[in-house]
C-alpha positions as CSV (number, residue, x, y, z in Angstrom):
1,X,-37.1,15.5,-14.9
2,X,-38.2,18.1,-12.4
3,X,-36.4,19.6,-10.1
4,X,-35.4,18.3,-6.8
5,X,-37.2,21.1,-3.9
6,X,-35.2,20.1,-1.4
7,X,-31.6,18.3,-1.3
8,X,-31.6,15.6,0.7
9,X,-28.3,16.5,2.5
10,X,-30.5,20.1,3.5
11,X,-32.9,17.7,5.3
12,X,-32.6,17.8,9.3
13,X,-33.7,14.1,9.5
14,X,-31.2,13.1,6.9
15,X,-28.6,14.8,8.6
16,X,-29.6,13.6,12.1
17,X,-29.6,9.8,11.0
18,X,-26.3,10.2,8.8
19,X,-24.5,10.6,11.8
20,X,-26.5,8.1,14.0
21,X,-25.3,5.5,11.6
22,X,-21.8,6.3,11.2
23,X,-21.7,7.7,15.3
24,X,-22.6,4.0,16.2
25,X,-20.1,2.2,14.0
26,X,-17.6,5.0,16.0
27,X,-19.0,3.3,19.4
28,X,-18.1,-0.1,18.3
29,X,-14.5,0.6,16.9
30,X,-14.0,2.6,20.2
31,X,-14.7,-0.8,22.2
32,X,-12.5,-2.7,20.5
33,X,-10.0,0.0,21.0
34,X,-9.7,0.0,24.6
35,X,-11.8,-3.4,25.7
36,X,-8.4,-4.9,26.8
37,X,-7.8,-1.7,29.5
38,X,-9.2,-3.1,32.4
39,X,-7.4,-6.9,31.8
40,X,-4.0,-5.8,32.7
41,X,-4.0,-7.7,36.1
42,X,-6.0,-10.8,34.8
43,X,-3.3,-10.8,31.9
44,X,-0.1,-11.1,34.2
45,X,-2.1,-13.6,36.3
46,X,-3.3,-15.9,33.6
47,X,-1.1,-15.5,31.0
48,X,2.4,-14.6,32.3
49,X,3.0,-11.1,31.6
50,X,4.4,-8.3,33.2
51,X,3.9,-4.6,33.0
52,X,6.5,-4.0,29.5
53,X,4.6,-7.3,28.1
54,X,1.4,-5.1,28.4
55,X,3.0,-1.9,27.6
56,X,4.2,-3.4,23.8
57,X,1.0,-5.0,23.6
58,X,-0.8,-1.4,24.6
59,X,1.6,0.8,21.9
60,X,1.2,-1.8,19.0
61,X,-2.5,0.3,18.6
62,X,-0.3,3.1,16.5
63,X,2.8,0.7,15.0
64,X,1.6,0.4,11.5
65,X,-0.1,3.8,11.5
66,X,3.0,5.1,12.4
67,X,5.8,3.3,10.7
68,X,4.0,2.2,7.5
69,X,2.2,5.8,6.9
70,X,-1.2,4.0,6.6
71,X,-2.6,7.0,8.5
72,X,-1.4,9.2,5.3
73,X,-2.9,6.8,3.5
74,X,-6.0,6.5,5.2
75,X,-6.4,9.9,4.8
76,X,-5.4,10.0,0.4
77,X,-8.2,7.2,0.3
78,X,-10.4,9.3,1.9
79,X,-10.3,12.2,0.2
80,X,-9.7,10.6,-3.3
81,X,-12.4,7.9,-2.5
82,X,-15.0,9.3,-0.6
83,X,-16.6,8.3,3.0
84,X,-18.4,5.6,1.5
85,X,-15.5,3.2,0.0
86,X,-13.3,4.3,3.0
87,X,-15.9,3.2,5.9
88,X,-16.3,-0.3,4.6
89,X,-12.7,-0.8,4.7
90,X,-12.0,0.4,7.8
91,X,-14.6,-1.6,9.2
92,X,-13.3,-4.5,7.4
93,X,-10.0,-3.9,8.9
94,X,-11.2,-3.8,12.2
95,X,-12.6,-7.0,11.6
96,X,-9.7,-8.4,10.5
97,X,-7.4,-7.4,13.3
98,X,-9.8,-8.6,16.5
99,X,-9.6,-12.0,14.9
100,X,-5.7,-11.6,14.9
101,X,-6.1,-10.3,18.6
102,X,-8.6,-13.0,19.4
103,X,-6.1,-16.2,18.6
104,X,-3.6,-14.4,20.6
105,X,-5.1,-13.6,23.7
106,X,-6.5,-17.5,23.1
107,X,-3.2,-18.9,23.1
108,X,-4.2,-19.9,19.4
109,X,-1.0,-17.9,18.3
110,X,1.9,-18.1,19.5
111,X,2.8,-18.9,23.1
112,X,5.5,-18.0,25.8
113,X,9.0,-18.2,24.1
114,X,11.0,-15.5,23.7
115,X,11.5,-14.4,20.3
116,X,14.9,-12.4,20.8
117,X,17.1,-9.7,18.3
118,X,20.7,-9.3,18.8
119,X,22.9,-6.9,17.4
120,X,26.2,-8.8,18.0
121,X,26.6,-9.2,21.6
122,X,23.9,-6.8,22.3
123,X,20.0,-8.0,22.9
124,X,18.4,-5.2,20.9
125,X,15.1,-6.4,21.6
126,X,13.5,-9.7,22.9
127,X,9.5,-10.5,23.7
128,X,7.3,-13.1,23.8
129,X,5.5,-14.9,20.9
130,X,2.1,-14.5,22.2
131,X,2.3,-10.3,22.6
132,X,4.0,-10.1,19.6
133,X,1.0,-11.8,17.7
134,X,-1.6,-9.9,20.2
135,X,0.4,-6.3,19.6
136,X,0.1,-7.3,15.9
137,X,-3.5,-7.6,15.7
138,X,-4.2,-4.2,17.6
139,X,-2.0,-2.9,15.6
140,X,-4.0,-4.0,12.7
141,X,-6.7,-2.9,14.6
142,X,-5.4,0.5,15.3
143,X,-5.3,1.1,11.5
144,X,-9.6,0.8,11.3
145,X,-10.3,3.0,14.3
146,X,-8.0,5.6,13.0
147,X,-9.4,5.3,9.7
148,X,-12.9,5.3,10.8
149,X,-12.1,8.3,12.7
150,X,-11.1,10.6,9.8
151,X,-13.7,9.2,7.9
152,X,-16.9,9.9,10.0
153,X,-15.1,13.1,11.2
154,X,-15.4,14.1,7.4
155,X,-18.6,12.8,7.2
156,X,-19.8,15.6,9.9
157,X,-18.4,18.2,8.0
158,X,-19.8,17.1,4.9
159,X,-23.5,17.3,6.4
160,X,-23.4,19.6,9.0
161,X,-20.5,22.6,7.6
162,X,-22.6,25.9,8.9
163,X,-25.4,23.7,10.7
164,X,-24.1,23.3,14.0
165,X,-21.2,21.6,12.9
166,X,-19.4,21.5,16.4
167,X,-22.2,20.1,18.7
168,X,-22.5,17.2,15.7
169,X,-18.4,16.5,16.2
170,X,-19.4,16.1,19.9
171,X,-22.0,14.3,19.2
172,X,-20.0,12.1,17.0
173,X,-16.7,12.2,19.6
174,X,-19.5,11.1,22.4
175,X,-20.7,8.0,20.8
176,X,-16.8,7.1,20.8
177,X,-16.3,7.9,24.2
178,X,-20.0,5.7,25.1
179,X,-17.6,3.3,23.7
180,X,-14.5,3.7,25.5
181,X,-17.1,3.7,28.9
182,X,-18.6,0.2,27.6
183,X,-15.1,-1.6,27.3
184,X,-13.5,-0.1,30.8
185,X,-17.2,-0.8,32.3
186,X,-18.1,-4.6,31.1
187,X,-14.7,-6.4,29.7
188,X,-13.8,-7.4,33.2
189,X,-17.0,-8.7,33.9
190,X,-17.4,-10.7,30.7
191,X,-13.8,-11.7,31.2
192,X,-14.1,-13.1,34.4
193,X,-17.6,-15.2,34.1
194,X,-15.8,-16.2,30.8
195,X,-12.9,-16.8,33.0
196,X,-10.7,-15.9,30.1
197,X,-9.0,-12.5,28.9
198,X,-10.1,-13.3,25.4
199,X,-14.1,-13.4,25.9
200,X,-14.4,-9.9,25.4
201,X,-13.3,-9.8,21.9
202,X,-15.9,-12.1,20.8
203,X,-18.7,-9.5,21.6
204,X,-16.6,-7.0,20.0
205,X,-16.3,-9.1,16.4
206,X,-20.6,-9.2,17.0
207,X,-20.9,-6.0,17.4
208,X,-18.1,-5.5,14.4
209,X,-20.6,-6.7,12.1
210,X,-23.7,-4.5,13.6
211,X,-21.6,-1.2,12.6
212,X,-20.6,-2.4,9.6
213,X,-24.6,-2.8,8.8
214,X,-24.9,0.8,10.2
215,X,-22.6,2.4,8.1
216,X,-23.5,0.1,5.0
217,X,-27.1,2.1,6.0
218,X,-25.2,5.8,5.8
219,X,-23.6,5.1,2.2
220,X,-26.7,4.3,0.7
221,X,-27.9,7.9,2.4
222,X,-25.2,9.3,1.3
223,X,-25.0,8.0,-2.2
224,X,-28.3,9.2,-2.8
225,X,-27.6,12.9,-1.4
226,X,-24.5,12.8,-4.0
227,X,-26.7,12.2,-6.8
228,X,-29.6,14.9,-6.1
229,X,-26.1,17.2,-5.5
230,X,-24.9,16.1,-8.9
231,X,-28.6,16.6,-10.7
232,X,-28.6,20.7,-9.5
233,X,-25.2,20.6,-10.5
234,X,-24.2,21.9,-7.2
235,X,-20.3,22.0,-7.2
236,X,-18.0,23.9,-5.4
237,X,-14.2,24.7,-5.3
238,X,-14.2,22.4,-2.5
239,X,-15.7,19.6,-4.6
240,X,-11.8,19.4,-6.5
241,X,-10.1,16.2,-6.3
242,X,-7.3,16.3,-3.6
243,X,-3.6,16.1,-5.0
244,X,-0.5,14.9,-3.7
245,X,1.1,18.2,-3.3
246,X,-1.7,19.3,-0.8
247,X,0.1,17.5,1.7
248,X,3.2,20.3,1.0
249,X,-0.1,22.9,1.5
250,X,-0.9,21.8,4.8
251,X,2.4,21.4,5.9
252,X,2.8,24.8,5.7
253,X,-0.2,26.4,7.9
254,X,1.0,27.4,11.2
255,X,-2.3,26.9,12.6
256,X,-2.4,23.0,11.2
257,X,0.8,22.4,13.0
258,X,-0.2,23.9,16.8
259,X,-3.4,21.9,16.4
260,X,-1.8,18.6,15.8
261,X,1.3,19.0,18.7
262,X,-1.7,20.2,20.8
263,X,-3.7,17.0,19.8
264,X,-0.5,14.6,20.2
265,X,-0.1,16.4,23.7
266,X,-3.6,16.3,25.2
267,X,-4.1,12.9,24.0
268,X,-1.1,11.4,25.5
269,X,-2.4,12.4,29.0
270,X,-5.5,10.6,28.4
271,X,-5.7,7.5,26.6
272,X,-2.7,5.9,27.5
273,X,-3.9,6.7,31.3
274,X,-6.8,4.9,30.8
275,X,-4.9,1.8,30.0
276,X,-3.5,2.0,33.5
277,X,-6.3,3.8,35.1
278,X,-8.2,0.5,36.6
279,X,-4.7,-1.0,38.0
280,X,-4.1,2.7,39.3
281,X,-7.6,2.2,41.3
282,X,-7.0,-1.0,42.7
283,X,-3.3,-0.2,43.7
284,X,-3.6,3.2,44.9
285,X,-7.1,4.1,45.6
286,X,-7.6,0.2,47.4
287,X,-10.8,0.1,45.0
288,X,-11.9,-3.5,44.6
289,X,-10.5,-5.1,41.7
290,X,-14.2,-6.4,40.2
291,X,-15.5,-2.8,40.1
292,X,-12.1,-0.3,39.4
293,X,-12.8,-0.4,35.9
294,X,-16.3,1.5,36.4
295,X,-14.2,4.5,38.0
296,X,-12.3,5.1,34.5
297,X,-15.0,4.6,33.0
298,X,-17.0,7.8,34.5
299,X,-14.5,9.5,32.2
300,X,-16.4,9.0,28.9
301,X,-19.9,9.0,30.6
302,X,-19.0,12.8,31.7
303,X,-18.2,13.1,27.7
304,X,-21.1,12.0,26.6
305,X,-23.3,15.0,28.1
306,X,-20.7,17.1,28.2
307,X,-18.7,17.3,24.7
308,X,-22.1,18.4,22.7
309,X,-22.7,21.0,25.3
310,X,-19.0,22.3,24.1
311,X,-19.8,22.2,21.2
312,X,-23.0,23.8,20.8
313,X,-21.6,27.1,22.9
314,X,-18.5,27.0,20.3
315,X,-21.1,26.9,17.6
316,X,-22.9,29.7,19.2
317,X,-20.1,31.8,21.2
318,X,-17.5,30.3,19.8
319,X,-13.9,31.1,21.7
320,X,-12.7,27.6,20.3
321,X,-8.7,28.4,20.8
322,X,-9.9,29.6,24.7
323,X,-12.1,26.3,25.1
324,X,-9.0,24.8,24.5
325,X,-6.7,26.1,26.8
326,X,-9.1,25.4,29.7
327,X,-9.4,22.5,28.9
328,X,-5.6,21.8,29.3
329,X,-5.3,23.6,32.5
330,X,-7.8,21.4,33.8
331,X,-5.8,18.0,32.4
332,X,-2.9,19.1,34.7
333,X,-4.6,19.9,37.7
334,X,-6.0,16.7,37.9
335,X,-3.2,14.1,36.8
336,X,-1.0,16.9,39.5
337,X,-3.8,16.1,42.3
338,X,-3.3,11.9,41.0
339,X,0.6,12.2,41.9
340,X,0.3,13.1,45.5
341,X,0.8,10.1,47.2
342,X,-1.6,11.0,50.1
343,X,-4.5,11.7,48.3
344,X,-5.9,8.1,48.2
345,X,-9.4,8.2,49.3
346,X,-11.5,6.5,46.4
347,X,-14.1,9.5,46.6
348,X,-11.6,11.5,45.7
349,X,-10.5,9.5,42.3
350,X,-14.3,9.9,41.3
351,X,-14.0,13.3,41.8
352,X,-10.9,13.7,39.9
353,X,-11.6,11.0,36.9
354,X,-15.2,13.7,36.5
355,X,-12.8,16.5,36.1
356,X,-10.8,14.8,33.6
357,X,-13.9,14.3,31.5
358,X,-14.9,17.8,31.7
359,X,-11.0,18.5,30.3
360,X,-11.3,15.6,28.1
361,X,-14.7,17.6,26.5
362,X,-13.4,20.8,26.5
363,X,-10.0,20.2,24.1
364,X,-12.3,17.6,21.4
365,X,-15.4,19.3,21.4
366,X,-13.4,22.9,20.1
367,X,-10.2,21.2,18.2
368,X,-11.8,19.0,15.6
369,X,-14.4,21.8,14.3
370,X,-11.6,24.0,14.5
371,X,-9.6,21.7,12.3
372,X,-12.1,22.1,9.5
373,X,-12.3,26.4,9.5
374,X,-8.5,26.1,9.0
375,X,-8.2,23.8,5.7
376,X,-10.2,23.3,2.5
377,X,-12.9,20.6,2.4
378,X,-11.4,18.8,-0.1
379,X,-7.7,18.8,1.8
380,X,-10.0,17.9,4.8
381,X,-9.5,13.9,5.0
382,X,-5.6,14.5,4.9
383,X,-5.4,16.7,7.9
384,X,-7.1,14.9,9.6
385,X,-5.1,12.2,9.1
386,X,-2.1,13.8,9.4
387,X,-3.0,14.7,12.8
388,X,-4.5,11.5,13.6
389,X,-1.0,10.2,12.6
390,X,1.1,12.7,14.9
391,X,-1.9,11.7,17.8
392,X,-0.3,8.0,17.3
393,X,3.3,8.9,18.5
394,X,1.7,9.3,21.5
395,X,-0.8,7.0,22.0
396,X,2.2,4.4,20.7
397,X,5.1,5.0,23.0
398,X,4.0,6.6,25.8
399,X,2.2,3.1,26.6
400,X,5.7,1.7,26.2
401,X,7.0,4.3,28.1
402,X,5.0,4.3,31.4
403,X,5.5,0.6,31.4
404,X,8.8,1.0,31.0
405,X,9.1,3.5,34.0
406,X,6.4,1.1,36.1
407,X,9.1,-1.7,35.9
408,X,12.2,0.1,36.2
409,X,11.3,2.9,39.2
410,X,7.9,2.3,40.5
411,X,8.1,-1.1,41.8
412,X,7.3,-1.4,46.2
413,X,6.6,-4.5,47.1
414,X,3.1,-6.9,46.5
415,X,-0.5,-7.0,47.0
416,X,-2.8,-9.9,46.7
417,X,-6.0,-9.1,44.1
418,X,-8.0,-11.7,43.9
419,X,-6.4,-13.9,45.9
420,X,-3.5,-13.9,44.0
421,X,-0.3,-12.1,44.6
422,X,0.6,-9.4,42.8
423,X,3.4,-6.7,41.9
424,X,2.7,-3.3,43.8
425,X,3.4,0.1,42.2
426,X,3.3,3.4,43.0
427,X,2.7,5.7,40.2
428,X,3.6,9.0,41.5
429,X,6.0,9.4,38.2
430,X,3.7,8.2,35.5
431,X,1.2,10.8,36.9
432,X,3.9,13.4,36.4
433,X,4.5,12.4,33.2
434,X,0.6,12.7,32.2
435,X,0.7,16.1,33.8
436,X,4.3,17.3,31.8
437,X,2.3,16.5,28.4
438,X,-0.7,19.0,29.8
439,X,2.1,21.5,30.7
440,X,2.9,21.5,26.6
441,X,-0.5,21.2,25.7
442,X,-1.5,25.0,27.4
443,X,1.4,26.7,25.4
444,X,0.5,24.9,22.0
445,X,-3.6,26.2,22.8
446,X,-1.9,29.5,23.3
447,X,0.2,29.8,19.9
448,X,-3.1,28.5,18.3
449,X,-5.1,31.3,19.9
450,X,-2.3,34.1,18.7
451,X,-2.1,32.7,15.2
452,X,-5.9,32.7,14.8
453,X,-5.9,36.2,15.7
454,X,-3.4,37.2,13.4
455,X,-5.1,35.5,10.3
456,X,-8.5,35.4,11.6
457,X,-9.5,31.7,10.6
458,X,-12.3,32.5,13.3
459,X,-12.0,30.0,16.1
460,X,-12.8,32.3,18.2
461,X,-16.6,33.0,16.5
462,X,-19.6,31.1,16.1
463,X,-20.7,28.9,13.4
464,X,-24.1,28.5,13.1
465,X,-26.4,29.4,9.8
């Protein structure tokens, strides 16, 4: 059989559409995470809840990644499996879990009674059957995103390593954020011309199946780029099977640990703002309640420009660890300028939601390709995964937590939305909270940079062949 002249993975066409296929399955997963955001008023007004009713519902995204390890999991499957086998499931997952979220938001499952857990005399914990069957299927649903996060994560590596492998991870993190802007930007609409909460998730289960075409497209890519690999007999040290005790290996890196606190950190100023973001509009910022979600969701339209700009000056200047801490700097300026109570011109949260998507670009568009200079290919799905898991703390409890604090401390008075009256908050302290986690985030980018320089993993060089 002759030869093969040139592998198909060392084609720049088969590179380029490897990750448009998986990048757009990325895009849907990333509106089904977060196409429930804007629906927090039109949730307490249809169906009853109140701010630590949303704030379960909002942490049940990381509950089984958390508490069942399926992150860890994820992450053996991964690397033990391939991108191929792992993609499907996620996306199959993902399925699975928006028709579990569906039924609940539908009133289909479950329904207003209290389903309460006592510990003797004590209520230990008590909420109502319809968010516990809704926080169960994002929960579910949290699994696939996270999954398909690691996965098309590795995928980049796989075909880009050396080949302007961070500007392809922004690439890849800015068809996720064109998600996140799609679900903050259109669920309200289709909600209310639907005139229920639950419409949304039926575009989401359509488009479900269009990315599980898509990536169904990239194994059969990728298969074929395997088997041209395997004909040259082009094998590496990276090509070795992962084992259990790699886990113990990674554990141990310094590096891997400031990377993933940093991660956890940043992230917990972000996402679980963007759940509140549209109420913060409408409450603060007087912005009309039919169009507030469009303000948040200027955050992931700056990220699409902007994180594979990052990452094509880290490929070629790189100064990853520096990228970083800007980037976190940034993150508490702006949720420092949210908290002042007399700063509530609407101009002025566009100006400040751009900035936090020029911090939000920053931090990704260095961390993830920094991620892979620091552990070995074949260890690479279970970092990733590792971190991903540590990342779910956050984007679990603190939900829970500014609800919490919403209820308990930041309650004023009303204010009629829609016609319909409303609880009033001020969220001076949530804002503080965001800004506390950015605080964190600087030191951990500055351990990171110290520890690069001492074993020279080279975050701080470029990367381009």
């Amino acid at each position: 059989m002759d030869q093969i002249k040139a592998l198909l993975k060392d084609q720049s066409w088969a590179r380029w559409t490897a990750l448009f296929l998986v990048s757009f399955t990325m895009l849907v997963a990333y509106i089904l995470a977060d196409v429930m955001a804007p629906l927090k008023t039109m949730l307490e007004q249809q169906m009853g809840w109140n701010s630590e009713d949303y704030g379960l519902f909002t942490s049940g995204y990381g509950l089984i990644n958390i508490f069942c390890l399926m992150l860890i999991f994820g992450g053996m499957i991964l690397d033990r499996m391939g991108t191929r086998f792992t993609g499907i499931l996620s996306v199959s997952i993902l399925i699975l879990g928006t028709i579990v979220k569906y039924l609940a938001i539908d009133g289909v499952l479950g329904d207003s009674s209290v389903a309460t857990i006592n510990i003797g005399s004590y209520e230990f914990f008590s909420a109502r059957a319809d968010v516990l069957y809704a926080t169960l299927g994002f929960a579910i649903i949290g699994v696939g995103v996270e999954m398909i996060g690691i996965t098309a994560n590795k995928v980049v590596v796989k075909w880009f390593k050396g080949r302007k492998m961070a500007l392809a991870i922004g690439l890849n993190t800015a068809a996720g954020r064109i998600g996140t802007a799609i679900a903050l930007g259109g669920s309200a609409p289709i909600a209310r011309m639907m005139g229920n909460p639950s419409a949304p998730l039926l575009f989401c289960l359509l488009m479900l199946c269009v990315g599980l075409f898509t990536f169904l497209l990239y194994a059969m890519i990728d298969s074929r780029a395997d088997k041209e690999a395997a004909l040259v007999e082009e094998k590496s040290g990276d090509d070795e099977k992962f084992k259990f005790g790699d886990i113990i290996s990674i554990g141990k890196i310094p590096a891997f640990w400031y990377i993933a606190i940093l991660c956890v950190l940043f992230y917990s100023a972000v996402f679980p703002f963007l759940k509140y973001a549209t109420e913060l509009m409408v409450q603060k910022f007087g912005v009309n309640d039919e169009v507030a979600g469009l303000i948040p969701a200027l955050l992931p339209f700056g990220n699409i420009l902007l994180t594979p700009l990052f990452g094509f000056v880290y490929d070629s200047k790189g100064k990853g660890a520096t990228i970083m801490i800007i980037g976190s700097i940034m993150l508490v300026g702006v949720h420092l300028l949210f908290s002042v109570p007399f700063l509530n011109e609407s101009w002025m949260a566009i100006l400040l939601i751009l900035t936090l998507g020029a911090a939000f670009s920053l931090v990704p568009s260095a961390m993830w390709p920094s991620v892979a200079k620091i552990i070995q290919f074949n260890k690479l799905g279970t970092a990733y995964s590792m971190i991903f898991w540590i990342q779910n703390w956050g984007l679990s409890f603190v939900p829970m937590l500014i609800g919490w604090i919403l209820n308990k401390y930041c309650i004023v008075g009303t204010i009629v939305i829609n016609g319909v009256e409303s609880t009033k908050f001020d969220y001076t302290i949530p804002m503080l909270v965001f800004s506390a986690f950015g605080v964190f985030s600087i030191l951990f980018a500055f351990l990171l940079k110290m520890e690069d320089a001492r074993k020279g993993y080279g975050l701080e060089k470029p990367d381009v062949k």
